[in-house]
DSSP file (Angstrom, degrees, kcal/mol; ACC not computed):
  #  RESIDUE AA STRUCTURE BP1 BP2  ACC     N-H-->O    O-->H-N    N-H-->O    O-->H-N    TCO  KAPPA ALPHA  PHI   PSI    X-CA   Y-CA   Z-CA
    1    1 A X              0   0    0      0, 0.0     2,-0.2     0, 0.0     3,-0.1   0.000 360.0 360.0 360.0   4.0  -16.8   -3.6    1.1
    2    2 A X     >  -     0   0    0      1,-0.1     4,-3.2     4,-0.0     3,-0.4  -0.576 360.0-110.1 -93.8 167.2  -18.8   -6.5   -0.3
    3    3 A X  H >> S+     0   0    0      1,-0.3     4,-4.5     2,-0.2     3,-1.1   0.961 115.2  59.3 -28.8 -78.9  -17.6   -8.5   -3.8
    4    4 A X  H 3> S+     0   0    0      1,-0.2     4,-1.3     2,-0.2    -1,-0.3   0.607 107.7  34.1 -20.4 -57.9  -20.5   -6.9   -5.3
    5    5 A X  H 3> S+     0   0    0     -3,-0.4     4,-6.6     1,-0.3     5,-0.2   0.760 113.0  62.4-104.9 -17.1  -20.0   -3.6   -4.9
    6    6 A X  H <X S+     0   0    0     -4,-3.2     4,-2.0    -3,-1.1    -1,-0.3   0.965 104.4  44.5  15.8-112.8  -16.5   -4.0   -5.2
    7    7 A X  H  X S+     0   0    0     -4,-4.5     4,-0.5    -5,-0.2    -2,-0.2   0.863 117.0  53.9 -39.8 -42.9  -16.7   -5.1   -8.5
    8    8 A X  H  X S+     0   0    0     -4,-1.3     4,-1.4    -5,-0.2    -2,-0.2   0.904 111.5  38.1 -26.3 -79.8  -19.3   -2.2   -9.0
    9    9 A X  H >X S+     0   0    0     -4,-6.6     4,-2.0     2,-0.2     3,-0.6   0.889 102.8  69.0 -75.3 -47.6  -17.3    0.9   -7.7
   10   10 A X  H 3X S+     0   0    0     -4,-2.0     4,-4.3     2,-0.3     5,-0.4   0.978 104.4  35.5 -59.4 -97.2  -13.8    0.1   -9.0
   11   11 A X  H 3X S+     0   0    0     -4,-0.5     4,-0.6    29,-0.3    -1,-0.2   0.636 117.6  52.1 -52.2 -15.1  -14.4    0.6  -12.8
   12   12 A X  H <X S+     0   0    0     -4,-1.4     4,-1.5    -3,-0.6     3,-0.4   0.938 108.1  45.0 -61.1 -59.4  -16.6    3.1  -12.5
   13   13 A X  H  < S+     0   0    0     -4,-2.0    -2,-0.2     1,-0.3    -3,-0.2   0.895 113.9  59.2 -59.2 -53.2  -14.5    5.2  -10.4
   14   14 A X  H >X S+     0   0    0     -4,-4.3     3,-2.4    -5,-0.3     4,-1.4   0.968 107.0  51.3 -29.8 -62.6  -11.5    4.0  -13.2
   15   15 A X  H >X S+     0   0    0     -4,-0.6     3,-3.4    -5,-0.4     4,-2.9   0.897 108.8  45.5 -61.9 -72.7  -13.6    5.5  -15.7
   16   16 A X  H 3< S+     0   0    0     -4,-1.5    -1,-0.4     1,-0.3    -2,-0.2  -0.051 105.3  56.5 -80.1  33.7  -14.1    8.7  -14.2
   17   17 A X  H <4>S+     0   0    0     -3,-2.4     5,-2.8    -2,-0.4    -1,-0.3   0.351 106.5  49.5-111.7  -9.0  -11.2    9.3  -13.4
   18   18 A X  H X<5S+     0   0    0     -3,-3.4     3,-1.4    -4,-1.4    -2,-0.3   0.810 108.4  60.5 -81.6 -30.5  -10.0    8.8  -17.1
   19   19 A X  T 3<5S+     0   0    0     -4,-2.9    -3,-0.1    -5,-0.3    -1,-0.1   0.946 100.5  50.3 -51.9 -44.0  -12.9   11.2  -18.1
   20   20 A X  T 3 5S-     0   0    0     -5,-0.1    -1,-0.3     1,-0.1    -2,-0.1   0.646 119.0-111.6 -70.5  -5.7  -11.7   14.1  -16.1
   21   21 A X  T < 5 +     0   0    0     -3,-1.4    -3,-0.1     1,-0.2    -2,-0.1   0.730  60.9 155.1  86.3  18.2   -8.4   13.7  -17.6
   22   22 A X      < -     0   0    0     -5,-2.8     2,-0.3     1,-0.0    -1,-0.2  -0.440  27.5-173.1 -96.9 164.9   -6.6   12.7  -15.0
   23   23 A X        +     0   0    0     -2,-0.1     2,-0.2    57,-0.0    -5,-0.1  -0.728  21.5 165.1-127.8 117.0   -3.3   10.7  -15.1
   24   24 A X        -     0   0    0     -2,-0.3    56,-0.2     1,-0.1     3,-0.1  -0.599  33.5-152.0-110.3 150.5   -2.2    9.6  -11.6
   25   25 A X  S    S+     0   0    0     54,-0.4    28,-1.8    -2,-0.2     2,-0.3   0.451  80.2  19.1-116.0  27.3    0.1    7.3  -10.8
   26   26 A X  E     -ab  53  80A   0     53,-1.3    55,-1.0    26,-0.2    28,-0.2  -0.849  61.2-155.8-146.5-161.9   -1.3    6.5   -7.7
   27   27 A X  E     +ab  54  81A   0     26,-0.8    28,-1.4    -2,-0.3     2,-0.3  -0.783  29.9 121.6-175.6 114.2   -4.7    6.8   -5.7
   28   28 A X  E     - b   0  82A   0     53,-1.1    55,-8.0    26,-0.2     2,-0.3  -0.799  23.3-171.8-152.3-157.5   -5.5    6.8   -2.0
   29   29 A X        -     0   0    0     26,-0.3    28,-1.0    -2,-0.3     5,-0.1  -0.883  50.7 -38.4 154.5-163.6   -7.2    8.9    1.1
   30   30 A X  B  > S-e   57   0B   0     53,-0.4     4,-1.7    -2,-0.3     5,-0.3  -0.218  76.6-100.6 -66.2 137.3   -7.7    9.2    4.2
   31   31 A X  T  4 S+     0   0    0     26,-1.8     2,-0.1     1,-0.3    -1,-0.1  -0.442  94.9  33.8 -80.0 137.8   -8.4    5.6    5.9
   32   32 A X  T >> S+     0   0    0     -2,-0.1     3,-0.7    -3,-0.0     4,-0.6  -0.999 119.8  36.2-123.4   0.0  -10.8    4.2    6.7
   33   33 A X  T 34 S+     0   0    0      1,-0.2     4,-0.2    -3,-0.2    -2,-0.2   0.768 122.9  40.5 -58.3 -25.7  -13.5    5.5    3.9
   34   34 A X  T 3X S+     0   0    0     -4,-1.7     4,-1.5    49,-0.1     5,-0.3   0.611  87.5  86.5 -94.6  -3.3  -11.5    5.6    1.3
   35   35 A X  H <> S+     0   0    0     -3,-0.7     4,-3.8    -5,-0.3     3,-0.3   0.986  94.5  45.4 -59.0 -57.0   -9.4    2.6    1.8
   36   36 A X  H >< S+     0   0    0     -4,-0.6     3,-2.8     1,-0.3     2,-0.7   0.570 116.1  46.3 -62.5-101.1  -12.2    0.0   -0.2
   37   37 A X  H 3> S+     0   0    0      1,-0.3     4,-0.6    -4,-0.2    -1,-0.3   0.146 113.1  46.1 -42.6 -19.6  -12.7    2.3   -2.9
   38   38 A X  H 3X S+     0   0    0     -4,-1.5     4,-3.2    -2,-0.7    -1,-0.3   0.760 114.3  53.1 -58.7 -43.3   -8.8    3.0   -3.4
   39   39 A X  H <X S+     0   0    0     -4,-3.8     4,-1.4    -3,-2.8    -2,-0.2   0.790 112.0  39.8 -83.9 -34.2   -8.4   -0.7   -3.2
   40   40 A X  H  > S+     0   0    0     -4,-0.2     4,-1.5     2,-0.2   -29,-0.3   0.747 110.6  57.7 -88.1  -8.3  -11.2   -1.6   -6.1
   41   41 A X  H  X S+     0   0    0     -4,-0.6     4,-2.5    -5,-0.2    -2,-0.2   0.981 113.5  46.1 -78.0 -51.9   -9.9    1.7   -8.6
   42   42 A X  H  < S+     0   0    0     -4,-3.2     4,-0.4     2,-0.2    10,-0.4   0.945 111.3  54.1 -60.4 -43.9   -6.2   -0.4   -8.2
   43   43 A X  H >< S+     0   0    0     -4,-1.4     3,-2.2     1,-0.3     4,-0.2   0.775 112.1  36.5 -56.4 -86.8   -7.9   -3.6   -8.9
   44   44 A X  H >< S+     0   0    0     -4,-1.5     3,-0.8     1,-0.4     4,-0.3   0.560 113.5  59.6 -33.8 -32.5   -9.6   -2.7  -12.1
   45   45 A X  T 3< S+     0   0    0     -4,-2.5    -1,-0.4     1,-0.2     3,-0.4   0.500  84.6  89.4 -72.2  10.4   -6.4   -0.6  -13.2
   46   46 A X  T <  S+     0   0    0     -3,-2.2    -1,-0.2    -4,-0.4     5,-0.2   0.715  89.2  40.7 -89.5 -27.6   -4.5   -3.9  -12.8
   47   47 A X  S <  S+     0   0    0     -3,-0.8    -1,-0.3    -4,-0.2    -2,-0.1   0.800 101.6  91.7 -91.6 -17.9   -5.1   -4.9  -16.4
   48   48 A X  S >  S-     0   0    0     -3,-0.4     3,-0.6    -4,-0.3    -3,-0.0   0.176  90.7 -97.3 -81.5-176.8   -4.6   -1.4  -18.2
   49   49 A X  T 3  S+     0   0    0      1,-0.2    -1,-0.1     2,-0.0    -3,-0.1   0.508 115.2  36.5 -94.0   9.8   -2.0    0.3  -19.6
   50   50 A X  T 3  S-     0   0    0     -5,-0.2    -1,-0.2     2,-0.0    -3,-0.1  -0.425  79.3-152.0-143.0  75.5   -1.3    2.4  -16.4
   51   51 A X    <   -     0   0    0     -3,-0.6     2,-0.6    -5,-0.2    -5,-0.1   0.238  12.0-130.3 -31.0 162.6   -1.8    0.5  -13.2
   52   52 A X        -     0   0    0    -10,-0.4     2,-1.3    -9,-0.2   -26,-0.2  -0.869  11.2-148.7-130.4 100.2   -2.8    2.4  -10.2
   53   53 A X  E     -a   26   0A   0    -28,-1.8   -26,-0.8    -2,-0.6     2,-0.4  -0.570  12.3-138.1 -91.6 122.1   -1.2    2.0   -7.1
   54   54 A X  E     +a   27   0A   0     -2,-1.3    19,-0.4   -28,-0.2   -26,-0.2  -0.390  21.9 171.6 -60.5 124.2   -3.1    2.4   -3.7
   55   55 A X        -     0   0    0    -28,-1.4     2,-0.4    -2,-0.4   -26,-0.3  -0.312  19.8-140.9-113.7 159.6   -1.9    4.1   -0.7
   56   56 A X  E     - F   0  71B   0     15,-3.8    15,-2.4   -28,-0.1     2,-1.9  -0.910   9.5-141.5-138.7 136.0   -3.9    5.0    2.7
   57   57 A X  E     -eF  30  70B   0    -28,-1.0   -26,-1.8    -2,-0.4    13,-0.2  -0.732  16.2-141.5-104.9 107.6   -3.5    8.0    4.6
   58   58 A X        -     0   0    0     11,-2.4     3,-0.2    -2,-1.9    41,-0.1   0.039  16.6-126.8 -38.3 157.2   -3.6    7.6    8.5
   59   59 A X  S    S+     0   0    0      1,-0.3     2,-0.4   -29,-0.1    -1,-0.1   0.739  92.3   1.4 -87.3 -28.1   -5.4   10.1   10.5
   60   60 A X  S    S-     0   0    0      9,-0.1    -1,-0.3     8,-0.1     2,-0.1  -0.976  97.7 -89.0-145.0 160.1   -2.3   10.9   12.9
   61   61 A X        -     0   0    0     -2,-0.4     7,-0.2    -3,-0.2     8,-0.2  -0.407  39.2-110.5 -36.4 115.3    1.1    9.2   12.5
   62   62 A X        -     0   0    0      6,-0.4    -1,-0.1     2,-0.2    -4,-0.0  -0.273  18.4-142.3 -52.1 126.6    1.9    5.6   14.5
   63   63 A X  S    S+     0   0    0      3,-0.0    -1,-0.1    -2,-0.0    -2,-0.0   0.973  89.3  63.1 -50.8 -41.7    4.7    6.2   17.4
   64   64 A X  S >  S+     0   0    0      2,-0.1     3,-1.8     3,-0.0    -2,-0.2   0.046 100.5   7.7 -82.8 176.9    6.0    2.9   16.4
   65   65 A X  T 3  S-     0   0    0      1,-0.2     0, 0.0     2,-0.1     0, 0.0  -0.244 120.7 -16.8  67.1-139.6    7.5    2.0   12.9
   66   66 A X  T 3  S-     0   0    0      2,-0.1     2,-0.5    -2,-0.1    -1,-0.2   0.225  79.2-136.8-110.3   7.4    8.4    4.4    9.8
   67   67 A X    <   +     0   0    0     -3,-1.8    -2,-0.1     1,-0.1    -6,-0.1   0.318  48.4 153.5  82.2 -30.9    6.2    7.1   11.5
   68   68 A X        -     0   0    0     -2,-0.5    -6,-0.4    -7,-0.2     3,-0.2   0.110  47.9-149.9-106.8 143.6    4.6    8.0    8.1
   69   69 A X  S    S+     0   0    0      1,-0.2   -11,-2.4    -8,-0.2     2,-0.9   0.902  92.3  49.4 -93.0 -46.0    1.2    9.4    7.7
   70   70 A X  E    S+F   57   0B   0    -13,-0.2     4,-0.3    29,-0.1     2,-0.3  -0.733  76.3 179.3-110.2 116.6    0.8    7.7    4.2
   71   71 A X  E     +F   56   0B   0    -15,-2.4   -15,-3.8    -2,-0.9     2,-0.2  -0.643  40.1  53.6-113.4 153.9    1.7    3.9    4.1
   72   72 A X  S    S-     0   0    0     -2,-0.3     2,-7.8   -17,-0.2   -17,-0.2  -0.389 111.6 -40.3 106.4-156.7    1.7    1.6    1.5
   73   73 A X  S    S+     0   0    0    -19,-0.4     2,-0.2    -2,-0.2   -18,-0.1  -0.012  83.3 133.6 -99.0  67.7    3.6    2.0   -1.9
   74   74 A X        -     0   0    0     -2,-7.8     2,-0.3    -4,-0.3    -2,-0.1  -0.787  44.3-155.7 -94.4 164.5    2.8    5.9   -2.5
   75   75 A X    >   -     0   0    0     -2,-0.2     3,-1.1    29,-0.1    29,-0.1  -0.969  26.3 -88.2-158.8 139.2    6.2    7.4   -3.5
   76   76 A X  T 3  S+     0   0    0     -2,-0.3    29,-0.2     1,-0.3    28,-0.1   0.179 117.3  30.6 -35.9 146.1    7.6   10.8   -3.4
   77   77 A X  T 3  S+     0   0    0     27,-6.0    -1,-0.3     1,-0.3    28,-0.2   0.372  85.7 157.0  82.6 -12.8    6.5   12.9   -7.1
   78   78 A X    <   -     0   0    0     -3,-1.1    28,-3.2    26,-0.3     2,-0.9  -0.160  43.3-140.4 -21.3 115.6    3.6   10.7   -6.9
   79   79 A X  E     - c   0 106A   0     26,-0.2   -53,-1.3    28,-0.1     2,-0.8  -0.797  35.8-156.0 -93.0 115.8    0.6   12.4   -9.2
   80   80 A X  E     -b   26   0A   0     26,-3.8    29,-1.2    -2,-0.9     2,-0.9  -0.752  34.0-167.0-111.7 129.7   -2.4   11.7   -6.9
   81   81 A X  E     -bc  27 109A   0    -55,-1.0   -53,-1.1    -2,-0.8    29,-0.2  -0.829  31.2-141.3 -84.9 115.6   -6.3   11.3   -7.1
   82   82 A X  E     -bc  28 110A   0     27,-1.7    29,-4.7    -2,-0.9   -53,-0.3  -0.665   9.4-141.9 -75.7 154.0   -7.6   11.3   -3.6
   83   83 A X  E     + c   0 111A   0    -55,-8.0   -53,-0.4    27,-0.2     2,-0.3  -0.759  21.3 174.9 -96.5 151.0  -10.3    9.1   -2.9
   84   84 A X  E     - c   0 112A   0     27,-0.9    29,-1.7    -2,-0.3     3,-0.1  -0.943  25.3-155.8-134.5 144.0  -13.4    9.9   -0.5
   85   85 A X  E    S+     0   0A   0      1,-0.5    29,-1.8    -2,-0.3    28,-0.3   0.880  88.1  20.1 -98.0  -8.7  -15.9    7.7   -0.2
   86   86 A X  E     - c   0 114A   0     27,-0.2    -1,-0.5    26,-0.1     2,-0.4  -0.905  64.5-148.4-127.4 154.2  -18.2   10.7    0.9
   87   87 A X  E     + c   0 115A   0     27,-1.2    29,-0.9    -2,-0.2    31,-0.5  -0.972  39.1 144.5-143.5 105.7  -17.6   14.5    0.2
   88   88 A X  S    S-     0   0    0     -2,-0.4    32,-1.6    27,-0.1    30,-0.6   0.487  85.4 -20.1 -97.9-112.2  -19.3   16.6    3.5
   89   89 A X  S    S-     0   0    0     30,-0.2    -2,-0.1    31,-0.1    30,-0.0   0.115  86.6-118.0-105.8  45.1  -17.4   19.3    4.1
   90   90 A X  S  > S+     0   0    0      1,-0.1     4,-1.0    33,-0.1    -3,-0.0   0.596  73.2 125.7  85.0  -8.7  -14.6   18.4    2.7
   91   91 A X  H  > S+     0   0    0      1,-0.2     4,-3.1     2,-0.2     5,-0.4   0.991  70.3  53.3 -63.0 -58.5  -12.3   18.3    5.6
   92   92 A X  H  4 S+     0   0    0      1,-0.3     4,-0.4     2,-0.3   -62,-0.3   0.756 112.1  47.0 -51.0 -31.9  -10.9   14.7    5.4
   93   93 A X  H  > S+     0   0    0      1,-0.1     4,-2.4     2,-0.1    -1,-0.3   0.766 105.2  62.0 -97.3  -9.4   -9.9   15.3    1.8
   94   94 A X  H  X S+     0   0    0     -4,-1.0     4,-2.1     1,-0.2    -2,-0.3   0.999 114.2  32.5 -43.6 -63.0   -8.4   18.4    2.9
   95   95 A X  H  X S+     0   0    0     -4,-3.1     4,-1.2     1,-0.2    -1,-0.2   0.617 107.8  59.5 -96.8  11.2   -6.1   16.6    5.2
   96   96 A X  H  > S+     0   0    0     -5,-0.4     4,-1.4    -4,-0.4    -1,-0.2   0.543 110.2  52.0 -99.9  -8.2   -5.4   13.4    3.5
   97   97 A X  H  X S+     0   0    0     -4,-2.4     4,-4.1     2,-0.1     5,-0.2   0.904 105.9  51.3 -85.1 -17.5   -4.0   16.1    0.5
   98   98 A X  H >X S+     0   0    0     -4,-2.1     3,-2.7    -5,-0.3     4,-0.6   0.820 114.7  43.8 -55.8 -91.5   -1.7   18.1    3.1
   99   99 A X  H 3X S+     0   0    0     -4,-1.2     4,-1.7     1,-0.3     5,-0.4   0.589 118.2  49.4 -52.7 -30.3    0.0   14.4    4.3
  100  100 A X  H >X>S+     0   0    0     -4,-1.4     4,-2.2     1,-0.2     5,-1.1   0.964 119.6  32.8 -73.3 -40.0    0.0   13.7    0.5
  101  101 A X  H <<5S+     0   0    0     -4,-4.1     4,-0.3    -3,-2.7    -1,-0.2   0.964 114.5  56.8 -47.2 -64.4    1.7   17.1   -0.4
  102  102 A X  H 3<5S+     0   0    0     -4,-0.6    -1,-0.3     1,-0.2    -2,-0.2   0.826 107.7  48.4 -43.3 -37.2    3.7   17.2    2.7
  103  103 A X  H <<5S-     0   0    0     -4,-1.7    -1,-0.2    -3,-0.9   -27,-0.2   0.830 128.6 -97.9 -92.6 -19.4    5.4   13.3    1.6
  104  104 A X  T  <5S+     0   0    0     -4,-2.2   -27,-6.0    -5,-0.4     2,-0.4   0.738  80.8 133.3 124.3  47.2    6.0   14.9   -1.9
  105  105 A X      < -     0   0    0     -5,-1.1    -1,-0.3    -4,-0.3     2,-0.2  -0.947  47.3-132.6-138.4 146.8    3.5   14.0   -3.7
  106  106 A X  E     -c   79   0A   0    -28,-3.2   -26,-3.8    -2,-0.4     2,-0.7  -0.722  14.7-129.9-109.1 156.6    1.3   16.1   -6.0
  107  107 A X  E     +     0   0A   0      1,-0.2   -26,-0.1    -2,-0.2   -28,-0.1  -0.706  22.7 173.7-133.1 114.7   -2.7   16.3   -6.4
  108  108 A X  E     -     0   0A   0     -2,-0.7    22,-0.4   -28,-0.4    -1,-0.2   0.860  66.8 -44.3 -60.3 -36.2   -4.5   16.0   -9.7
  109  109 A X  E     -c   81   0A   0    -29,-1.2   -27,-1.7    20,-0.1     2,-0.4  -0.724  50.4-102.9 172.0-174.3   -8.2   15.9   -8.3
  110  110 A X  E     -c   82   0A   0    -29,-0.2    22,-2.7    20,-0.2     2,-0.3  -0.938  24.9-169.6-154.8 108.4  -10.5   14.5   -5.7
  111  111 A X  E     -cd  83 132A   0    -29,-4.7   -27,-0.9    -2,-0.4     2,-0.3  -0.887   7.8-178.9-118.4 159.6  -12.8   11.9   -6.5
  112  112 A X  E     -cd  84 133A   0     20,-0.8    22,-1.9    -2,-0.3    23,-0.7  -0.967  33.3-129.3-142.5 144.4  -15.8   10.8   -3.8
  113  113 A X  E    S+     0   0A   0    -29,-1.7    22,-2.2    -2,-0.3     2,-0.4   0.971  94.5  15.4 -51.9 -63.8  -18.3    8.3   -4.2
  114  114 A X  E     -cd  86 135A   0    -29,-1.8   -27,-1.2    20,-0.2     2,-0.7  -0.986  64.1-142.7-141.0 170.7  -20.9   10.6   -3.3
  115  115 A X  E     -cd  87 136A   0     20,-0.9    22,-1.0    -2,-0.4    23,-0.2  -0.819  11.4-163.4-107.0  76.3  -21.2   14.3   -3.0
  116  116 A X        -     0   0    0    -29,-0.9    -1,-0.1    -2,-0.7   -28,-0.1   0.547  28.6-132.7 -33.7 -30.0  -23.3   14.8   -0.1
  117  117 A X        +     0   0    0    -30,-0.2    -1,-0.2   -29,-0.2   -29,-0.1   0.790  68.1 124.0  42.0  45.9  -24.0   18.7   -1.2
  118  118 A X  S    S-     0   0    0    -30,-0.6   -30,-0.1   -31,-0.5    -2,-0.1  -0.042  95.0 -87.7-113.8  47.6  -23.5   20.2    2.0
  119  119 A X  S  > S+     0   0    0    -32,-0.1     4,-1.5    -4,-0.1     3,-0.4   0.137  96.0 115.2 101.0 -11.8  -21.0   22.3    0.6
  120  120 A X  H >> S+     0   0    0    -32,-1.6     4,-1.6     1,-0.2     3,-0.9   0.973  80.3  56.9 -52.2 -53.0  -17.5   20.2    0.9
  121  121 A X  H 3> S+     0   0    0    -33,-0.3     4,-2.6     1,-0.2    -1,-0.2   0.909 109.2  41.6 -75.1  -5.4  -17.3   20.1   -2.7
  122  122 A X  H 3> S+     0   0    0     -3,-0.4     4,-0.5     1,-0.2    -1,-0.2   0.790 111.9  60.2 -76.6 -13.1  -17.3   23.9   -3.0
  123  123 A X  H XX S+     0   0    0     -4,-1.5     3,-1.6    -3,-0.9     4,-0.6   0.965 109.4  36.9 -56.0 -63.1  -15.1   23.8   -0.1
  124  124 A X  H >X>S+     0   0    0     -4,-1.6     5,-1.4     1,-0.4     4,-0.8   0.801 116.7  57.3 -82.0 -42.6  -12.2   21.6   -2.0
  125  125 A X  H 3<5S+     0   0    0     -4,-2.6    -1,-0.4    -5,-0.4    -2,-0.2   0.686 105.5  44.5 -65.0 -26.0  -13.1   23.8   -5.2
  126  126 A X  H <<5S+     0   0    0     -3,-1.6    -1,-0.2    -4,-0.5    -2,-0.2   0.467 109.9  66.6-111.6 -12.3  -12.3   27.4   -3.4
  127  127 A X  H <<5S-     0   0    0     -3,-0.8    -2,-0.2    -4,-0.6    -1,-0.1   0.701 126.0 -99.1 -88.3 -23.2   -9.0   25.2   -2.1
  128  128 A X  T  <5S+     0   0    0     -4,-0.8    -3,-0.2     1,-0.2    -4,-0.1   0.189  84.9 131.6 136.1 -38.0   -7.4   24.8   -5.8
  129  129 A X      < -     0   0    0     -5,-1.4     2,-0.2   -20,-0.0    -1,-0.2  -0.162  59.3-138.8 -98.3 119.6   -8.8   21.3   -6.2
  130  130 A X        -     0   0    0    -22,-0.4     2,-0.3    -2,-0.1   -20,-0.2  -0.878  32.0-154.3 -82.0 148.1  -11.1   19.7   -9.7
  131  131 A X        +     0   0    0     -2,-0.2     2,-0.2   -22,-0.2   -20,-0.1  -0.959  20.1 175.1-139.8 107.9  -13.9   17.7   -7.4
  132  132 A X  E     -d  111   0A   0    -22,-2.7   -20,-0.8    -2,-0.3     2,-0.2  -0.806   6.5-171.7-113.9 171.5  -15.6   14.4   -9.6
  133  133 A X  E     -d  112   0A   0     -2,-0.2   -20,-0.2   -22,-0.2   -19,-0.1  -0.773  38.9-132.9 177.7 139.4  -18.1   12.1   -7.8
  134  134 A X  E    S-     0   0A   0    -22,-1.9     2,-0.4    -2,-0.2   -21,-0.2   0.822  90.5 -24.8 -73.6 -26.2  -19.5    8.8   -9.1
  135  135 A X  E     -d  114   0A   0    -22,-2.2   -20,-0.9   -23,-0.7     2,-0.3  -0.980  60.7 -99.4-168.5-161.9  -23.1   10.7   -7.6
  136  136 A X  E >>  -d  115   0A   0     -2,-0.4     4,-1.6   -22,-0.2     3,-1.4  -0.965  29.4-119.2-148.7 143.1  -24.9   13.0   -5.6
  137  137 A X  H >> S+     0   0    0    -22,-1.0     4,-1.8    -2,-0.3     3,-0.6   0.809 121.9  52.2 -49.6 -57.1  -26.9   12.8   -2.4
  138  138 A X  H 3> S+     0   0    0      2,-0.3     4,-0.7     1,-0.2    -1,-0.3   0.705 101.6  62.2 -39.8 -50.7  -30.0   14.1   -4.8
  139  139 A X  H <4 S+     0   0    0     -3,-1.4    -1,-0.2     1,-0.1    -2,-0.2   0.886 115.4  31.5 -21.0 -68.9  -29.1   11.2   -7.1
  140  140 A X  H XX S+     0   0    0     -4,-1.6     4,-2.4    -3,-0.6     3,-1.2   0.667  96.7  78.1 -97.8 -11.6  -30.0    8.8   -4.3
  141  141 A X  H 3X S+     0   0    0     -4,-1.8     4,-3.0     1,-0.3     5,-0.4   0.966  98.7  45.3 -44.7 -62.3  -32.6   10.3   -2.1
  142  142 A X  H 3< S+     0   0    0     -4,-0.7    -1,-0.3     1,-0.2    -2,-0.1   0.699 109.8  49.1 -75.5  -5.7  -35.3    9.5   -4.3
  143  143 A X  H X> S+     0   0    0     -3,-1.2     4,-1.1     2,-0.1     3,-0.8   0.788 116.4  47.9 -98.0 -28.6  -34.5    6.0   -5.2
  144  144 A X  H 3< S+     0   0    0     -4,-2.4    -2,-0.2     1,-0.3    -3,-0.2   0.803 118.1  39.8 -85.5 -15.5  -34.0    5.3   -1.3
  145  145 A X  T 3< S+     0   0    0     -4,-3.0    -1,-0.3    -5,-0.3    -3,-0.2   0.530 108.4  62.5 -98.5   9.6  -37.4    7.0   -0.5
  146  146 A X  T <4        0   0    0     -3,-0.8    -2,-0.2    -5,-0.4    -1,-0.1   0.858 360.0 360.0 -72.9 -30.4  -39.0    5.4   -3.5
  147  147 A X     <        0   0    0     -4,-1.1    -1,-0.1    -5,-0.0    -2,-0.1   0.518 360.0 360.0 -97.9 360.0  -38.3    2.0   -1.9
């Protein structure tokens, strides 16, 4: 959540999500790990020629209000990337794509900051689902026991 990283994660995460081919017109997942990264992939789309909007999916529904498992301005027919900001096993984007499915909304892909590799993404892959991620627990283990 800092500036830095921010600034960091956003346009990468842009980036690979143009690599895979995807074109969504929104981006969200389940709150509250995916909310900052959702929140810096809109900033950086802000300038482009297909802005991105960002959504969050609750984990269960608010009594009060419009009830809605995914708030902010997703809108039925919605082509979605979910966000994670980690990929375990894979449950959490499992159920932030039901609410997305369920509100009408379809889902190109699942992108996660990192891929932990304890099996989530072959979990989301055996589901239907293309699985990107800006890295992998393997990635970072050795620069964080180098240090």
């Amino acid at each position: 959540m800092s500036p830095d990283g921010l600034a960091l994660i956003g346009p990468l995460a842009l980036a690979e999500i143009e690599a895979a081919g995807w074109t969504p017109d929104s981006i969200g997942g389940l709150t509250l790990g995916a909310d900052p990264i959702s929140y810096a992939i809109s900033y950086a789309s802000a300038s482009t020629e297909r802005p991105l909007r960002a959504f969050t999916v609750r984990k269960e529904a608010k009594a009060h209000g419009t009830g809605k498992l995914v708030e902010g301005p997703f809108r039925e027919g919605d082509r979605v990337v979910v966000i994670e900001d980690v990929i375990t096993s894979g449950g959490s984007a499992l159920r932030a794509a039901t609410a997305i499915r369920n509100a009408g909304g379809s889902v190109l892909g699942m992108l996660a900051l990192v891929d932990r590799e304890e099996g989530g993404r072959e979990t989301l892959e055996q589901a239907g689902y293309a699985v990107r991620a800006l890295a992998r627990a393997s990635d970072i283990l050795p620069l964080v026991a180098g240090h």
